[in-house]
N, C-alpha and C positions, 0 to 999 in steps of 0.2 A: 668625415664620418657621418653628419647631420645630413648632409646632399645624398650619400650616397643607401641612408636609410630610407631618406624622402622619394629617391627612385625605385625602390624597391614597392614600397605599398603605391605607387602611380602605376607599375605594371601589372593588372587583372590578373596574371598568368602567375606571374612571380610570388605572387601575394597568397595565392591559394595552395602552392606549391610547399611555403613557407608557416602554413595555417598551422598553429598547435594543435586546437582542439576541433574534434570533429563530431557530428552527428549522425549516429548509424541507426537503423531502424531495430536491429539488432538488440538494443541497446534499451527498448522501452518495451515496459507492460502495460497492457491496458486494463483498465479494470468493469469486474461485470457485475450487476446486483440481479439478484435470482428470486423468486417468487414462487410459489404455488401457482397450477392452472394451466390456461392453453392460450393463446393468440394474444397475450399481454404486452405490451409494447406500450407503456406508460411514462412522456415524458415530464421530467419534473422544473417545473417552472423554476426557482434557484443557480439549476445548472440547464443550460439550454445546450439539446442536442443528447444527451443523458438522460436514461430510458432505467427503466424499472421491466425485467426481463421475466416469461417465463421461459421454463426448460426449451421448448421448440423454439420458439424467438432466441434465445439464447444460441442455441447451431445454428440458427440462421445466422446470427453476429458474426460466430465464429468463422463460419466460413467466408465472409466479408473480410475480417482481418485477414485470414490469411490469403487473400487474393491480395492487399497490402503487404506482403512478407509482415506482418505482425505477426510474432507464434508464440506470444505470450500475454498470458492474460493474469489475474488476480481475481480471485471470486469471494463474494460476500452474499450472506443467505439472507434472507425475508422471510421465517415461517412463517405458517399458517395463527400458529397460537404463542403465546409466549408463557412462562411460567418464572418461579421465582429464582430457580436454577439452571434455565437454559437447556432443558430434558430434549429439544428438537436440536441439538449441537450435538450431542452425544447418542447419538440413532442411527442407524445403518440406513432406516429410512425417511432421513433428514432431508434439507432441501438441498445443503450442501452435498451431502456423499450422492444424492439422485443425480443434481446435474453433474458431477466429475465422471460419473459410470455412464452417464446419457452422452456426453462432452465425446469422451473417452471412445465413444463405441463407432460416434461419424466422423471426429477427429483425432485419431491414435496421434497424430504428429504433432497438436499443439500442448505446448507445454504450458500445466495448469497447476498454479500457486493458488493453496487455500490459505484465505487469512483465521487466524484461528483466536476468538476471543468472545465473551458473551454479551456483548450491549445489547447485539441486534438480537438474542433470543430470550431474554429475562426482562419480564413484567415491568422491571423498575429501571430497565436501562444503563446501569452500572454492567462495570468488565469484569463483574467476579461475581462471590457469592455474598451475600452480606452478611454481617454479624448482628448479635443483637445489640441493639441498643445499649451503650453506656456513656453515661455522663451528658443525656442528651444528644451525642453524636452515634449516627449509624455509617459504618464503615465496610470497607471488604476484606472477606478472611482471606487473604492472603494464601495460607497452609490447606485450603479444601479448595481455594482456585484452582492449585496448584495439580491437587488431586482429580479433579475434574477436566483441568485440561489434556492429563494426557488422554484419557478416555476422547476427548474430542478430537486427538491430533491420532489414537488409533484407528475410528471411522474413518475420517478422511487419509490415511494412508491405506488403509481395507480399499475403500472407492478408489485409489488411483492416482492421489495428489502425487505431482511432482515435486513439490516444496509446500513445507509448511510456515509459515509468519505469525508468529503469536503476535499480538497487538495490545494485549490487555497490560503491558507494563507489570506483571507481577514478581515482584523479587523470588527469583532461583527459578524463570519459567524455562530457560534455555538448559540449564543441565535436568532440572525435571524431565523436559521433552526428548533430549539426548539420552537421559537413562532407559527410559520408559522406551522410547524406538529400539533401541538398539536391541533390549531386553526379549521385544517379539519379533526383533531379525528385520526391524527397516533400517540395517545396518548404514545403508547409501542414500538414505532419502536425506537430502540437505534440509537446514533452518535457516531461513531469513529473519534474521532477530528487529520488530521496531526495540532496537535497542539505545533511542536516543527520543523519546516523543514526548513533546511539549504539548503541557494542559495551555492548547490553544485556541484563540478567537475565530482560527480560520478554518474550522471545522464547521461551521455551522450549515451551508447548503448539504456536507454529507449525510447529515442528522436526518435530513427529509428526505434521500434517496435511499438510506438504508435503515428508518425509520427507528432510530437506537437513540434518539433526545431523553436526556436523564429524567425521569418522573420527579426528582428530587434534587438539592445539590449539585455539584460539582466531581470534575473527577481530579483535582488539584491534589488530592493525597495520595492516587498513585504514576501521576504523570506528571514531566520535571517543569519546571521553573522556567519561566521563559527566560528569568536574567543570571540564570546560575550553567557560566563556563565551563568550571572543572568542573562539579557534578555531571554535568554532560557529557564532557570526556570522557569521564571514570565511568559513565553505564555501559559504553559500548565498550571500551575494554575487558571491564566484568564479566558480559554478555561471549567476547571474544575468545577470553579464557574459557568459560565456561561448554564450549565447543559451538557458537555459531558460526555458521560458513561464511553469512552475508549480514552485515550492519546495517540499518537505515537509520536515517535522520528524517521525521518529521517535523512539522512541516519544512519544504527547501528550501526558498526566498529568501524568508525572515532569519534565517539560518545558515548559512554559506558558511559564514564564519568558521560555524561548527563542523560541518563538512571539510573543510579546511584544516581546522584540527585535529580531529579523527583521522585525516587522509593522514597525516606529517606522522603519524605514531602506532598506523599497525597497515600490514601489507593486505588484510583483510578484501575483500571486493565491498564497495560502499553502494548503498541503492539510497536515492534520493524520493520524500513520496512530492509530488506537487499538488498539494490539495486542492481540498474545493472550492474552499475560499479563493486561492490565487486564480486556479480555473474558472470561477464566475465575475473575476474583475477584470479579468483582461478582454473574456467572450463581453461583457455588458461594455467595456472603454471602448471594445473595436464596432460593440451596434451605435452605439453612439455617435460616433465619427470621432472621437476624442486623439484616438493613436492609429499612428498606420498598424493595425492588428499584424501581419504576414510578420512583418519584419520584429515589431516588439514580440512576437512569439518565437521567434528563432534568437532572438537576443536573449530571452530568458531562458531557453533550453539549455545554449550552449555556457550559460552560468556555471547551472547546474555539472556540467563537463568540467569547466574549467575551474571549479572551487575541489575539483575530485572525483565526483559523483562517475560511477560504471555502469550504473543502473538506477532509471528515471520512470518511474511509476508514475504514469500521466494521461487523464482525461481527451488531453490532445494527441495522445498519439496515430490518430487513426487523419488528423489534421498533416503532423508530421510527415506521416509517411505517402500521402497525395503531395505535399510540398517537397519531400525528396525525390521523389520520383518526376519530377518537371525538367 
């Protein structure tokens, strides 16, 4: 039995024949950060090769992915101004709803997920709205988040989004968003719920690309525990119930486990995010000469695959898909 396993992985042919998991370009979103203005193409030191876009440079991205068969993208805004309520999320003439109508007009066939949440548009960089002060702590109301997002998840369904992704972790944001769509007839537009996202360490190069760094605090009261299992479980089920199409686990690395988990306990489609953090340790190991890069980047994809993950929201994909195509 041992000899005849050992012949198996000695034959190249046999071995790929026999491969569980695979990687399809299909399979990955890339994500874009959008700006005000004209000819911006601003890369950010943190993440090397990750660019701060305006709308033109942005179709021009676009149409790069998809000469890569990438036809999926995630978009995150940059406004102009910020205020205490995130008033440029909620605008017809937002950054977000501009570039998906701009997107939309030279690229009707790429499919554009809005992430939908307010760090990056409020003064103080929190995912919601705030309360006032008691007890010394300032916190987010939860119940006028709630109310505000759907306003922001009806812009960007007005503009053209093909899915929407709350990100702000607010309790009851998926049936909110479900009620409220359904209510003005975005009967079919799916929700990709972050319905597993850890107040993590390895968020930190995102923070300078989509410029959302807390002015204050933490966001540990509405994002989970990095050492709490079941809790973890039981959000994306919650979230499941509650009518989302699509689950994510952020971050993925530090996290399999959990992906793993989720996978054994609902037929759901799982989307993995691979943040920033993992993205700039592996681009600075491979400038280093540390790891063979090519190949630890293809060991970490196919993690992601083989822990469950359907769908792999990754900085590298536009790496990927030059490496699949060889």
């Amino acid at each position: 039995m041992f000899n005849r396993l050992r012949r198996l992985r000695i034959n190249s042919h046999l071995r790929n024949m026999i491969q569980e998991n695979h990687l399809q370009i299909e399979n990955f979103v890339y994500p874009l950060f959008i700006k005000f203005g004209e000819n911006i193409r601003k890369e950010i030191l943190s993440m090397p090769d990750v660019f701060q876009l305006s709308i033109d440079e942005a179709i021009r991205e676009c149409g790069e992915l998809l000469n890569l068969d990438i036809k999926s993208i995630i978009i995150f805004g940059i406004p102009e101004t910020k205020d205490s309520v995130g008033s440029d999320s909620v605008c017809d003439s937002g950054i977000v709803a501009r570039a998906v109508r701009e997107i939309k007009k030279v690229y009707p066939e790429i499919f554009i997920i809005t992430d939908l949440c307010f760090c990056e548009y409020t003064d103080h960089g929190h995912c919601g709205i705030l309360t006032h002060e008691h007890n010394n702590i300032i916190t987010v109301d939860n119940d006028l988040t709630l109310e505000l997002s759907i306003q922001q998840a009806l812009v960007q369904a007005r503009a053209g989004s093909d899915m929407i992704a709350p990100s702000g972790m607010m309790d009851g944001i998926v049936e909110t968003l479900r009620n409220g769509l359904d209510k003005n007839g975005f009967y079919n537009l799916p929700i990709m719920s972050y319905s597993t996202k850890f107040a993590s360490g390895y968020y930190g190069p995102f923070r300078d690309v989509a410029e959302s760094t807390p002015t204050f605090g933490d966001r540990k009261s509405y994002q989970m525990n990095p050492a709490n299992r079941r809790e973890a479980i039981s959000e994306s089920l919650i979230d499941a119930q509650q009518g989302a199409d699509i689950l994510m686990v952020k971050p993925a690395l530090a996290y399999l486990d959990i992906v793993r988990d989720i996978r054994e306990r609902t037929t759901q489609p799982i989307a993995v995010y691979n943040v920033s953090g993992e993205y700039s340790m592996l681009k600075m190991a491979g400038k280093l000469g540390l790891i063979d890069y090519e190949r630890v980047l293809l060991e970490t994809m196919i993690s992601f695959k083989r822990a469950g993950a359907d769908i792999i929201i990754s900085y590298h994909a536009k790496e990927i898909a030059k490496i699949l195509k060889k």
